[in-house]
C-alpha positions as CSV (number, residue, x, y, z in Angstrom):
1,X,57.3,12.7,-35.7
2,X,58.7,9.8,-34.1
3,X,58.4,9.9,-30.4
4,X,61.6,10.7,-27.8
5,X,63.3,6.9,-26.5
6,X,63.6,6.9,-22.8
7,X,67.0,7.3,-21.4
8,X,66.8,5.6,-17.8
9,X,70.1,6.6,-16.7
10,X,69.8,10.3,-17.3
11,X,66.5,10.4,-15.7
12,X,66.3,7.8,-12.6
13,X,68.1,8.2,-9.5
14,X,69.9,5.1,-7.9
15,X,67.6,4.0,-5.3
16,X,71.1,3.1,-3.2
17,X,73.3,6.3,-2.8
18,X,77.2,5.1,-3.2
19,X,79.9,6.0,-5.3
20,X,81.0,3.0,-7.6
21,X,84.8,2.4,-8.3
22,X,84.6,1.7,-11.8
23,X,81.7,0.8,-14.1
24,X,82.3,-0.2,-18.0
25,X,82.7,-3.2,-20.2
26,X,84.9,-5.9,-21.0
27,X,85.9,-8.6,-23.6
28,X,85.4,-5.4,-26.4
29,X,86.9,-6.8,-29.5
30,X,88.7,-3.8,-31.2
31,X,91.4,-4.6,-34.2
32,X,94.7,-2.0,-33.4
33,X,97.3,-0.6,-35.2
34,X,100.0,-0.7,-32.3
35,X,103.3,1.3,-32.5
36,X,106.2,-0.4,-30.7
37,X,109.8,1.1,-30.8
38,X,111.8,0.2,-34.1
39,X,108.9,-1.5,-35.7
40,X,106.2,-0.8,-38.3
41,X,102.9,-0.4,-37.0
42,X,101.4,-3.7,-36.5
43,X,97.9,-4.7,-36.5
44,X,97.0,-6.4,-34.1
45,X,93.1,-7.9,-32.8
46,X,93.0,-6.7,-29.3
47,X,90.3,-7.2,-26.0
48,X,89.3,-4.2,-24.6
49,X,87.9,-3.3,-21.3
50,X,86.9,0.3,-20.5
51,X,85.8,1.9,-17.4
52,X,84.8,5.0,-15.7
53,X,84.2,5.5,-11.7
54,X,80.8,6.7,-10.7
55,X,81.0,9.7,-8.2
56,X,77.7,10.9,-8.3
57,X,75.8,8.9,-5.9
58,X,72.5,9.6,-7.2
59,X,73.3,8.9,-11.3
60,X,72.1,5.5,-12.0
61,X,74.5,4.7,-14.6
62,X,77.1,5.7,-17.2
63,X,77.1,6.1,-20.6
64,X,78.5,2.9,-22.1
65,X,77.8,3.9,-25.9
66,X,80.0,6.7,-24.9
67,X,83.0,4.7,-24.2
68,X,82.3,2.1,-27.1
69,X,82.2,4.7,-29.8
70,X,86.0,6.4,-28.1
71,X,87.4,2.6,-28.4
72,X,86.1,2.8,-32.1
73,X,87.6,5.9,-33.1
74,X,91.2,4.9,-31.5
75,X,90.8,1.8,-33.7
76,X,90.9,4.0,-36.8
77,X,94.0,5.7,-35.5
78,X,97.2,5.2,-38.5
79,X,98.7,3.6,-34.9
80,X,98.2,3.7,-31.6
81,X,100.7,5.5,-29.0
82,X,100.8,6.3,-25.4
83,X,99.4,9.8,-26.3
84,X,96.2,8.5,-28.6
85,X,95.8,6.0,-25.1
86,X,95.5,9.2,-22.7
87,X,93.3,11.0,-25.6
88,X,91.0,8.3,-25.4
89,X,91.0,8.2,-21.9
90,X,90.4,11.3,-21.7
91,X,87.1,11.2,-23.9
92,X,86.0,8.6,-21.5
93,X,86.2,11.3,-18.7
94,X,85.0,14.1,-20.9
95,X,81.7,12.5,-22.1
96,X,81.0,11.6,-18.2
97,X,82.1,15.0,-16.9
98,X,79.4,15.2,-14.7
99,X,79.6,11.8,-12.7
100,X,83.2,10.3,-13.1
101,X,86.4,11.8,-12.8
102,X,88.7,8.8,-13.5
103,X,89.0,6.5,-16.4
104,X,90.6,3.5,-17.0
105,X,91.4,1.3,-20.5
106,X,92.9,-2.0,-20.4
107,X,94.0,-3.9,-23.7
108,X,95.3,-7.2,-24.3
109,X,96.5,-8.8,-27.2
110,X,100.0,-11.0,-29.1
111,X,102.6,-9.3,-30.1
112,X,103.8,-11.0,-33.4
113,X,107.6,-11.1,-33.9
114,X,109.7,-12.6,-36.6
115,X,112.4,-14.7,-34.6
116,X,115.8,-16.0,-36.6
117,X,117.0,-19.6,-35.5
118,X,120.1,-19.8,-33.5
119,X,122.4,-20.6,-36.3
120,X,120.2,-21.8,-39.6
121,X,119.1,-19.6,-42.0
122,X,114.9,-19.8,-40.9
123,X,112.8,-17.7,-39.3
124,X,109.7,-18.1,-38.3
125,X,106.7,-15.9,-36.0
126,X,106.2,-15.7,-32.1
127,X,103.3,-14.3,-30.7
128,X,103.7,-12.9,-27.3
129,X,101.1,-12.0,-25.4
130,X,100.7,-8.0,-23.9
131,X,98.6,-6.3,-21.7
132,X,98.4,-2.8,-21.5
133,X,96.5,-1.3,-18.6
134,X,96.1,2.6,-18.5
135,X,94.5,5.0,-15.7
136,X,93.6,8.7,-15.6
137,X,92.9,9.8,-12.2
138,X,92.4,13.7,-11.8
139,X,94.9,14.3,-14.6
140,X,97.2,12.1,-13.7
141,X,98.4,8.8,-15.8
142,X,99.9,5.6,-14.7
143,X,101.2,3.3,-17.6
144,X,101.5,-0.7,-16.9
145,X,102.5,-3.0,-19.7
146,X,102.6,-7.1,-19.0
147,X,104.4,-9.5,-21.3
148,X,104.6,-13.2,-21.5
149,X,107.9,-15.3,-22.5
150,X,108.1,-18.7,-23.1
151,X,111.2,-20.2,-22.4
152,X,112.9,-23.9,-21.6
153,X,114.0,-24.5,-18.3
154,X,116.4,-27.6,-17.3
155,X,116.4,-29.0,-14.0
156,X,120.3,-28.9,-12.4
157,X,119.1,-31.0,-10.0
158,X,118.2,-33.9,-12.2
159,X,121.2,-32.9,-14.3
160,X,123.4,-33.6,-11.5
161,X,121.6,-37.2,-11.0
162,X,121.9,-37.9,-15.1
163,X,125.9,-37.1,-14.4
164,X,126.2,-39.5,-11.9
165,X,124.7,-42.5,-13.4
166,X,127.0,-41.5,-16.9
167,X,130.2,-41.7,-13.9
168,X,129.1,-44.9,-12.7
169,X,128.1,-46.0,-16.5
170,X,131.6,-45.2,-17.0
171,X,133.9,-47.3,-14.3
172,X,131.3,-50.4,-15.0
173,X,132.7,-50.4,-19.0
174,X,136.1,-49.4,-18.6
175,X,139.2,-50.3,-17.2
176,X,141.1,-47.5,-15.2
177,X,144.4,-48.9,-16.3
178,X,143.8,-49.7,-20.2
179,X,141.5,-46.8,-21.6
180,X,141.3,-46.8,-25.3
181,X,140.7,-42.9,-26.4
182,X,137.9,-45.0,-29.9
183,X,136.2,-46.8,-27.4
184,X,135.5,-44.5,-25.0
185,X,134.5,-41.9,-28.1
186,X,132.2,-44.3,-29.2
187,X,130.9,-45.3,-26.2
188,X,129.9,-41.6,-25.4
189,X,128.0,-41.9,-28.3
190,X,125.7,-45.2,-27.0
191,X,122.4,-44.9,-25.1
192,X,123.9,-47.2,-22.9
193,X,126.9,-44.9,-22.3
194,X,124.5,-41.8,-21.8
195,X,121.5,-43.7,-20.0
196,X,120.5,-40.7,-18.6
197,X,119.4,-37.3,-19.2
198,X,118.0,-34.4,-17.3
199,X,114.6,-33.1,-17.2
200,X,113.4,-29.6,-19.0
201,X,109.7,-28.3,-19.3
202,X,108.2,-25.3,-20.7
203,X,108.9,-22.4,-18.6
204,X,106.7,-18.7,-18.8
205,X,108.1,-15.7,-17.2
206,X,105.4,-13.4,-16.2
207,X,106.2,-9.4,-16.0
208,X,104.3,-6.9,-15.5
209,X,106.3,-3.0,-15.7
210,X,105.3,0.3,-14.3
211,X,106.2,2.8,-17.2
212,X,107.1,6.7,-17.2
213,X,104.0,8.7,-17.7
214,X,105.3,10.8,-20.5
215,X,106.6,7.9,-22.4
216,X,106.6,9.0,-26.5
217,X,106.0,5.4,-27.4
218,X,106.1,2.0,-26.6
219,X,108.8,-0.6,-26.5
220,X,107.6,-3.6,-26.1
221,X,110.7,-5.5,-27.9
222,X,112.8,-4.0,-25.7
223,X,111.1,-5.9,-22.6
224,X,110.8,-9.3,-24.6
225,X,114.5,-9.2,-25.4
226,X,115.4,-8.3,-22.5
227,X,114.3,-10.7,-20.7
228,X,115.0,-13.9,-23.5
229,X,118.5,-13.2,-23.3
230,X,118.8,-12.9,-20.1
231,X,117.1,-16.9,-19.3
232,X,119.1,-17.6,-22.9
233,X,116.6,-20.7,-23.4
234,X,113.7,-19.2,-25.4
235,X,111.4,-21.2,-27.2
236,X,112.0,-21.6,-31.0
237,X,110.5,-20.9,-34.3
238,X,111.4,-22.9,-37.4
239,X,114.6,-25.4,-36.4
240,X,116.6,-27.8,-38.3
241,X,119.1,-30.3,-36.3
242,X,121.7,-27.9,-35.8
243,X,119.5,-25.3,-34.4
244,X,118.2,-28.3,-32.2
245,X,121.8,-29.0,-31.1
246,X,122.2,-25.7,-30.3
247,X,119.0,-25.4,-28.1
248,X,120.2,-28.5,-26.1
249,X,123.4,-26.9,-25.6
250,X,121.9,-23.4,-24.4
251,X,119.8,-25.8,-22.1
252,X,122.8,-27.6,-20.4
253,X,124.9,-24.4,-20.3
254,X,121.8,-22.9,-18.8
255,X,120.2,-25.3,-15.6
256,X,118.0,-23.3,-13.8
257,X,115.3,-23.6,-10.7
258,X,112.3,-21.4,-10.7
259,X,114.4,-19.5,-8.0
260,X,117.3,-19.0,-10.3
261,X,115.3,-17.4,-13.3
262,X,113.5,-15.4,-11.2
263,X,116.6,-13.3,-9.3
264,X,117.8,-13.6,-13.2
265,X,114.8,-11.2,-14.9
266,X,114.9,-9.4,-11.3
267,X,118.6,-8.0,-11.6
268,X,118.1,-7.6,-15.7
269,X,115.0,-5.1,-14.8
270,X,116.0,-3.3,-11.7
271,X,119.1,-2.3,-14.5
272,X,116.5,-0.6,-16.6
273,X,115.8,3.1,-16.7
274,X,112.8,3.0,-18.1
275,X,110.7,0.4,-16.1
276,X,109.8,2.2,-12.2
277,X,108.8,-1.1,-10.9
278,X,107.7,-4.4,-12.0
279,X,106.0,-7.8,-10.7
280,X,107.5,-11.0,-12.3
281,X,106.1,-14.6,-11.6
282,X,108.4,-17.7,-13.1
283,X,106.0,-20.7,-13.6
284,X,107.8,-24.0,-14.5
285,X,105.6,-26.3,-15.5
286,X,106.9,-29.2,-14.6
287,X,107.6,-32.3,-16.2
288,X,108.9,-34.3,-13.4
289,X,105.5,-33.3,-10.9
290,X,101.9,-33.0,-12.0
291,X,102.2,-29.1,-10.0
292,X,104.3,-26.4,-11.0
293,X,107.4,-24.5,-9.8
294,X,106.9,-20.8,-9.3
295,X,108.6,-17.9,-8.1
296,X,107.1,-14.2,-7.4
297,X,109.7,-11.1,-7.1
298,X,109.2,-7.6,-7.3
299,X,111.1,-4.2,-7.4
300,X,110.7,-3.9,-3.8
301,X,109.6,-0.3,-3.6
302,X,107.6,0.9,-0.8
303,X,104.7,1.5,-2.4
304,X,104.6,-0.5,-5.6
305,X,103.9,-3.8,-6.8
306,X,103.0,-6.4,-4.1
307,X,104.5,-10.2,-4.5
């Protein structure tokens, strides 16, 4: 008969008496089925971290197998949904009824998405990434999704410069009184006509959105959309030249400071019934400076998210 293993945590008491906020593990690799409005489940290879608090001041521990083996049954879920999420949050409470009486599951992973060009027939994938951070506290559940878009952002500062060296380009080649409609057409065409041309740099637009509780499922394309089309410059797939002419005229039709994208994604989300509140950072990672541009903006609420 094989003798009993001993279980520390059921049977010592924590020499220091305090309640712990939350206790759990992180950097769980789980693969995912996610649901997302108007899509196909999607699998997806996801980091998991999964906690409990600890309210019994004299339990020396939790149960991590407990919350390992929960995460491994979700991943064998046909998809995952916002109710699957609270089930499994609720097991995490459940198994720990004794000592915890909040739980908390935070997921992150890319999206993938299959993005058309902007006027060729190609297509290619995006990945985007998404964080998903849930919390039960005495039956009660708050949802918070993040996403990351990658966008171009040019400078109308240096845009403005590039102009005014093309004007003075301009009245140094040509004669006010005897313009010639070839030569000036051709000359637009020169390097030495347009000597100068503004700066862009790979922009990300940081959000992170307080959901409705009762949510039936997720839309995370929704979000990403929303906020492409509002900045209008996103980062491409597959591209041929016309799709590249196209980008560098989105990008002049579209100058922007850090500022100027931020109050952009602001005014798109404060429109949206189904995000409460959200927290968006606009990091322009510039190519002019060796530091960045950024810009922090929130719903404003009382008592939501802080800048």
């Amino acid at each position: 008969m094989p003798h009993p293993m001993p279980d520390i945590a059921n049977t010592s008491a924590s020499s220091v008496h305090h309640t712990l906020d939350w206790v759990g593990m992180s950097a769980i690799e789980i693969p995912l089925k996610i649901a997302t409005k108007g899509m196909a489940a999607t699998v997806i290879n996801a980091k998991a971290q999964a906690f409990v608090n600890l309210i019994d001041t004299h339990a020396k521990g939790i149960h991590m197998s407990r919350l390992f083996l929960a995460l491994d049954r979700l991943s064998n879920e046909a998809s995952v949904t916002p109710a699957q999420l609270k089930t499994t949050l609720d097991a995490f409470i459940s198994s720990h009824d004794d000592i915890s009486d909040r739980a908390r599951l935070s997921l992150s992973f890319e999206l993938p998405l299959r993005r058309s060009a902007l006027l060729s027939d190609n297509s290619g994938w995006k990945f985007y990434p998404i964080t998903l951070d849930m919390q039960l506290n005495q039956g009660q559940l708050r949802v918070e999704a993040g996403v990351e878009v990658t966008y171009s952002s040019t400078c109308p500062c240096s845009a403005a410069l590039a102009r005014q060296l093309i004007q003075e380009n301009f009245k140094r080649d040509f004669d006010a009184e005897n313009l010639n409609f070839e030569q000036v057409l051709k000359w637009l065409g020169t390097t030495e006509g347009i000597s100068a041309t503004p700066h862009s740099q790979r922009s990300v637009a940081q959000t992170k959105v307080l959901l409705d509780a009762q949510l039936g499922e997720f839309d995370f394309v929704a979000i990403i959309d929303e906020i492409e089309q509002t900045l209008k410059t996103p980062v491409q797939t597959a591209v041929k030249r016309e799709d590249e002419q196209e980008f560098a005229r989105l990008n002049g039709a579209n100058l922007m400071f850090c500022e100027d994208a931020a109050r952009k994604v602001k005014a798109a989300l404060d429109e949206r019934a189904d995000v409460l509140d959200f927290w968006v950072r606009i990091n322009h990672y510039e190519s002019l400076h060796a530091h960045d541009a950024v810009a922090i903006t929130t719903k404003g609420l009382p008592q939501g998210y802080q800048p």
